[in-house]
N, C-alpha and C positions, 0 to 999 in steps of 0.2 A: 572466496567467491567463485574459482574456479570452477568448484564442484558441485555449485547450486545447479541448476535446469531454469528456475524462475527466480527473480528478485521483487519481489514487490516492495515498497518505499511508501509513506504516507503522503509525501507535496512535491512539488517541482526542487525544492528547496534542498531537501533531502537525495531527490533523483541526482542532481550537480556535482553536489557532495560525495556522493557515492562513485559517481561517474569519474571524477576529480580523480580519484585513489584508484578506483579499480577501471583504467579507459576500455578494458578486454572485455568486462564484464553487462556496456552498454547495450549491445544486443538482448540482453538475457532480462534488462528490468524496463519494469512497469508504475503505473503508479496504483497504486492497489486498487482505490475507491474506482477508476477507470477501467481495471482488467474485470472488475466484478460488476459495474453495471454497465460497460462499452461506453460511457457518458466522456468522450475526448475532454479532459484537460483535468475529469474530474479529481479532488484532490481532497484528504480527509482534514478536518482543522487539526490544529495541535492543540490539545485542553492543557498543555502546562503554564501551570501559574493560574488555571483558571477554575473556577467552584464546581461542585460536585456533579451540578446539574450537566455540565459543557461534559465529563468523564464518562459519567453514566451518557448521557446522548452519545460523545460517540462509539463507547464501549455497545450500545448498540450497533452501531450500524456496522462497526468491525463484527462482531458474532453475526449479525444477517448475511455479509459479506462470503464470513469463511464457512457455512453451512453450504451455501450459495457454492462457493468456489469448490466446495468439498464432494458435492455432487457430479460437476463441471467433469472434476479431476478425477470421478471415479472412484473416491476413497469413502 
């Protein structure tokens, strides 16, 4: 985690967790759905355990995001 630049995380959930283990690395993370639309708290669902349609939804909105972001970034 050291050597990341950005940490992006899907939920609050995952941000804690993260933060928990790596406390150096809180400056550096975000919650993804919120670094890509500025939308404060926004946070992606988690589709596990859940049917095909919740995966595909949001395996969408991840690819709109990192197009989005890819741009953002210059890449």
């Amino acid at each position: 985690m050291d050597w990341a630049d950005l940490i992006l995380v899907m939920d609050n959930g995952h941000f804690e967790a993260v933060e928990e283990r790596f406390p150096q690395s809180g400056r550096k993370m975000h919650l993804f759905l919120e670094y890509c639309t500025g939308e404060e708290g926004a946070e992606l669902e988690d589709p596990m355990g859940k049917d095909d349609k919740v995966f595909e939804r949001i395996l969408g909105v991840v690819q709109a995001c990192v197009k989005q972001l890819a741009g953002k970034l210059g890449k």
